[in-house]
NUTOR-855187 format. One record per residue (C-alpha): residue in three letters; z, x negated, y negated. Coordinates in steps of 0.2 Angstrom, whole numbers, plus 2048, in hexadecimal, padded with zeros to 3 digits. Example, Ala and Ser with C-alpha at 12.3 -4.5 7.8 and 13.67 -1.06 7.14 Angstrom:
BEGIN
ala8277C2816ser8247BC805
END
This chain:
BEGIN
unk6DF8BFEBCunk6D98C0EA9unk6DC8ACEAAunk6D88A9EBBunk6CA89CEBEunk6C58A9ECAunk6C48B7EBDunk6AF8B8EBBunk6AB8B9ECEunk69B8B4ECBunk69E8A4EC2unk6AB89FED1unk6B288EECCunk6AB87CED5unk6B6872EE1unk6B8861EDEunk6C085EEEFunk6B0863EF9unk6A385AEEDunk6AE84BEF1unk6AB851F03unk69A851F00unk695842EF6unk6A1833EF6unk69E82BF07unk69D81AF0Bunk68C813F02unk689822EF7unk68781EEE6unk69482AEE1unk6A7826EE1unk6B0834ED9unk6AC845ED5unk6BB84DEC7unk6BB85FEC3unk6C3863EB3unk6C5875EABunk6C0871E9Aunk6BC861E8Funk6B985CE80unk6A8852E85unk6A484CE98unk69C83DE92unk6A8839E85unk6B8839E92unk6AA82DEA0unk6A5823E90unk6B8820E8Eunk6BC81DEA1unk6AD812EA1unk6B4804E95unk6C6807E9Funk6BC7FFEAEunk6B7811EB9unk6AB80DEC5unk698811EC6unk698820ECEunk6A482CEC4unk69F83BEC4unk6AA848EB7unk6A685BEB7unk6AD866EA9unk6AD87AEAEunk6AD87BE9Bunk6A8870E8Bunk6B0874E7Aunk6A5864E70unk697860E7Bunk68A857E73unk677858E76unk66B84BE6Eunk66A845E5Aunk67E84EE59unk67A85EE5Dunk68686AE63unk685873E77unk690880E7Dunk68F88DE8Cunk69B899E92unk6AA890EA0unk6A0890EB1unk690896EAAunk687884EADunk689873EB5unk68F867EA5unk693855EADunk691842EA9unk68E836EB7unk694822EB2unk684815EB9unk687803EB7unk6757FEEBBunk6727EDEC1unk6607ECEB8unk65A7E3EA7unk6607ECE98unk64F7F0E92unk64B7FBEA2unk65B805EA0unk65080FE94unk64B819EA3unk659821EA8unk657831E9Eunk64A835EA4unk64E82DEB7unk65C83AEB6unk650848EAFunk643844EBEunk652846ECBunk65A856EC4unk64A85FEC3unk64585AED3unk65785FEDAunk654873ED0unk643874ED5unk647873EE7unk65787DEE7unk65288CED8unk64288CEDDunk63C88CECAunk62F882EC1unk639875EB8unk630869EAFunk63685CEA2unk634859E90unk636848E89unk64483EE86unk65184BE8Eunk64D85EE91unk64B866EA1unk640877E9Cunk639886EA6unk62888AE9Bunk62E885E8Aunk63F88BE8Cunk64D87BE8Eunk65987DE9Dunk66186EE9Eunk665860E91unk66884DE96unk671841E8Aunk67382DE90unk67E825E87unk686813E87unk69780CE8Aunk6987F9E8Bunk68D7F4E9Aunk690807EA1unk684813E9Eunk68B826E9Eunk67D834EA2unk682847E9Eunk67A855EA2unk67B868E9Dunk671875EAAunk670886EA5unk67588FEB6unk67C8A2EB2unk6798A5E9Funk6728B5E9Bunk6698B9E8Aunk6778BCE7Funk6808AEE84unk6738A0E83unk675891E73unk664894E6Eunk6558A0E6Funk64B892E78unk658890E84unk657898E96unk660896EA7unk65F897EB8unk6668AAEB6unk6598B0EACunk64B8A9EB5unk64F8B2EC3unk6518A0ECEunk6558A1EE0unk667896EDFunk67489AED0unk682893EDCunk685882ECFunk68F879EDFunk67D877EE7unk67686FED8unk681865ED3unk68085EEE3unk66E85EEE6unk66D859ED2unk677849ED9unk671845EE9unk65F842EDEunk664838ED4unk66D82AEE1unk65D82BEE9unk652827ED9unk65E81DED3unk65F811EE1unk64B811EE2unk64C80CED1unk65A7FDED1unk6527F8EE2unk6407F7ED8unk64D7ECECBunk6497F9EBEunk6367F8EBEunk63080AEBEunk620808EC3unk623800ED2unk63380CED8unk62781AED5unk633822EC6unk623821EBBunk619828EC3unk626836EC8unk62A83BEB7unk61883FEB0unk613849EC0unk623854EB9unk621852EA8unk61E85EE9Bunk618853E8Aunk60A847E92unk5FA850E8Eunk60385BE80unk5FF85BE6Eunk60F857E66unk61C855E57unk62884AE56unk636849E4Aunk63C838E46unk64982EE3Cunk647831E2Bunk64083FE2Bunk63083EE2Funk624847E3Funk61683FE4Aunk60A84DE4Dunk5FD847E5Dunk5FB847E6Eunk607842E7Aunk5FC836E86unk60782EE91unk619823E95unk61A811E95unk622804EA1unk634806E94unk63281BE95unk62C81BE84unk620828E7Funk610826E7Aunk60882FE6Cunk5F482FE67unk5F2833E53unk5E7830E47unk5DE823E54unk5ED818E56unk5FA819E65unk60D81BE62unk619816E6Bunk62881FE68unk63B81AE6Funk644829E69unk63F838E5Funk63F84CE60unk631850E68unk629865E64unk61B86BE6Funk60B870E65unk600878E71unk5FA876E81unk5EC865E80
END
């Protein structure tokens, strides 16, 4: 049993034939859900499937990562079956300037899914991390891949202390949430996002108008906050975060001038 996928009873393996059951139906977004037992990177293998023609809808799951990537190159890793590490493949049919969204469309839907199902107070840190207080459970990386766009994300689900990445790291484990059973998330994690993301494409991208603007800053945890942001080069933005714009950008008031950032590290200061 030393090699079993079956030897840590309480990270029991997912089953790929009934999330298939569960999720691809006629209509639903979703039309394919693969379970592999380790990878190299989930959205690496979708990003290559992608430009080979696979359709909107993949969805790949890896019980184990051995070069997942979070943002700016860096490095993830979890024990096999301690998390949900997955990459969904989304070929949106809105212009390319609104796709800037779909970070945080993705973070909005995932939080939403934990929240209901853990019963924990997750809240969302621009561009890409889920966190309980200031602790990150959950990463989101969007990447491109011709007119594809590949979305992974990495939950924390069973980690304890010793095993988590990074001392600001936490999971549903150690915050004592009400679901650690990762085949419910991941299908409550997806069934939120269909439903946002048809809203959205409906609403031709437009955030304000599906509503997804408005979700993301009653969940986020940046607006309102003083800030540092590490950009290119590197230099740091120190301010206060004030709001999103229509593109998802953040918004930054310093030294009497806004800033409207695309992309950056963002470190929270202090409560405003």
């Amino acid at each position: 049993m030393a090699n079993s996928r079956y030897s840590d009873l309480d990270r029991p393996p997912l089953n790929a034939a009934a999330l298939n059951r569960a999720l691809v139906r006629p209509g639903s977004l979703w039309t394919g859900v693969t379970v592999v037992e380790s990878t190299g990177s989930t959205n690496a293998d979708l990003s290559g499937a992608a430009k080979e023609g696979a359709p909107e809808g993949t969805v790949l799951v890896a019980e184990a990562q051995a070069a997942g990537r979070g943002r700016l190159g860096r490095s993830w890793s979890a024990p096999p079956r301690s998390g949900l590490t997955f990459s969904i493949l989304l070929r949106p049919p809105v212009p390319l300037a609104a796709q800037s969204w779909l970070t945080l469309m993705y973070g909005v839907a995932a939080a939403s899914a934990v929240r209901r199902l853990a019963e924990v107070d997750v809240r969302l840190k621009w561009p890409n991390d889920l966190l309980i207080g200031e602790r990150k459970l959950a990463g989101v990386l969007a990447e491109r891949a011709d007119d594809a766009v590949v979305i992974g994300m990495g939950l924390n689900v069973s980690l304890r202390p010793d095993e988590l990445p990074v001392e600001t790291a936490t999971s549903l484990g150690i915050e004592r949430a009400a679901c650690l059973d990762r085949d419910p998330l991941l299908r409550a994690v997806l069934r939120e996002v269909e439903s946002h993301y048809h809203d959205w494409v409906d609403a031709k991208g437009d955030a304000e108008a599906s509503g997804l603007r408005s979700a993301y800053l009653a969940v986020s945890a940046t607006v309102g906050r003083q800030v540092r942001v590490e950009l290119p080069e590197q230099q740091a933005l120190t301010g206060r975060a004030s709001g999103i714009d229509q593109w998802g950008h953040l918004q930054v008031e310093s030294g009497g001038e806004r800033h409207t950032l695309s992309a950056g590290d963002v470190v929270h200061v202090r409560m405003a």
